[in-house]
C-alpha positions as CSV (number, residue, x, y, z in Angstrom):
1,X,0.0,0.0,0.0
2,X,1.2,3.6,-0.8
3,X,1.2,6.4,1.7
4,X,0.0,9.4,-0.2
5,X,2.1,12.7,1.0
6,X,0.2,16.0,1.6
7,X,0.9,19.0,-0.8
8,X,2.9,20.8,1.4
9,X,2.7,24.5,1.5
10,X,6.0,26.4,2.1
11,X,6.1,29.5,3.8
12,X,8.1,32.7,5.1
13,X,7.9,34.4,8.0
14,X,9.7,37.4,8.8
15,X,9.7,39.8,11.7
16,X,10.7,43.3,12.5
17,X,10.1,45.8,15.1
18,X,6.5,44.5,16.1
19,X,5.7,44.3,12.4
20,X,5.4,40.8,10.3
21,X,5.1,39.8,6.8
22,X,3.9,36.5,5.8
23,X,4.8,34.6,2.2
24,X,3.3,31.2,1.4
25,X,4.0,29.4,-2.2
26,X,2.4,25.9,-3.5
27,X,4.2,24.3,-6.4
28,X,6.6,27.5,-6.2
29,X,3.4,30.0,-7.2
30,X,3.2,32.0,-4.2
31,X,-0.3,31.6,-3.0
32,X,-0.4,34.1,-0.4
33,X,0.7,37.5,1.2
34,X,0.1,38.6,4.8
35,X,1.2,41.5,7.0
36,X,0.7,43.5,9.6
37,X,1.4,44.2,13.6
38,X,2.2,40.7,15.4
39,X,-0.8,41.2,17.0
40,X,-2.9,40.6,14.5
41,X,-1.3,37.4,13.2
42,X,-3.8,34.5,12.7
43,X,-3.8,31.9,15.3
44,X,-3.0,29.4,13.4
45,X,0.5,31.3,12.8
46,X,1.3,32.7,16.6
47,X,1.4,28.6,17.3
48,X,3.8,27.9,15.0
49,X,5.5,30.5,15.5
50,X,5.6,29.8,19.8
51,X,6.9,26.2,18.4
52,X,9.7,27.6,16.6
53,X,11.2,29.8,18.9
54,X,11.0,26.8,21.4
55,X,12.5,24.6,18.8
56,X,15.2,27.6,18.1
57,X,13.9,27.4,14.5
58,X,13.9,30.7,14.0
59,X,17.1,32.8,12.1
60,X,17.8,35.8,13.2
61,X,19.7,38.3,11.2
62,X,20.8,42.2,11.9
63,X,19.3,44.3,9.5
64,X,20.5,48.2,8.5
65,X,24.1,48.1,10.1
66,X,25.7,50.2,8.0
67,X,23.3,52.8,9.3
68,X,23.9,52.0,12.7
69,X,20.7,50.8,13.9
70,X,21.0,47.0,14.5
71,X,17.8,46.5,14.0
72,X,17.2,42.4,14.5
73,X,15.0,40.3,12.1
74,X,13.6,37.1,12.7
75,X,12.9,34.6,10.0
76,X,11.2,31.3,10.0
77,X,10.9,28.7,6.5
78,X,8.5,26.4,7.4
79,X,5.9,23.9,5.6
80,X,2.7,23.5,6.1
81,X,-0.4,20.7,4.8
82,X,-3.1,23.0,3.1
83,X,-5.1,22.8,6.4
84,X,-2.1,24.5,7.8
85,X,-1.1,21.9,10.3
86,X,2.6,22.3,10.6
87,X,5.2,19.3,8.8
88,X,8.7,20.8,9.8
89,X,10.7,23.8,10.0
90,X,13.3,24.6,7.0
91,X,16.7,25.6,7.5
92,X,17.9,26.0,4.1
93,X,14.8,26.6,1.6
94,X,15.8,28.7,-1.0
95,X,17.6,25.0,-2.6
96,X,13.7,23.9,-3.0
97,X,11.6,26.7,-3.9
């Protein structure tokens, strides 16, 4: 018998100064865009997004430096079903998008 594997839905998630933007892409068309104040992020995505910083999933990168302002981002590549249950976190997903 053969074990049929969800369509996984990859997605982006970056964060700056309270603000976050959200990417998703199915069979590398992006499907979605999000943003706003991390207080209005769906639920669905403040879970994940508690799992990953628990997990230490999450990259974190300096942004503007030569300006002086080391501002930190935080960035998350994760996949997702299409019911948005989460499958794993990505470490390197540029090599598959």
């Amino acid at each position: 018998m053969e074990t049929v594997k969800p369509r996984l839905v990859k997605h982006r998630y970056a964060e700056i100064c309270g603000v976050y933007a959200l990417q998703s892409w199915e069979s590398h068309v992006r499907v979605e865009y999000s943003n706003g104040g991390t207080d209005q992020r769906p639920v669905w995505l403040v879970k994940i997004v508690d799992v990953a910083k628990v997990a230490n999933a999450i990259q974190c990168y300096v942004t503007h430096p030569q300006l002086g302002a080391d501002i930190p981002m935080e960035v998350l590549w994760f996949n997702t079903d299409k019911e948005r249950n989460l499958i794993e976190f990505l470490t390197e997903p540029h090599d598959t998008l």
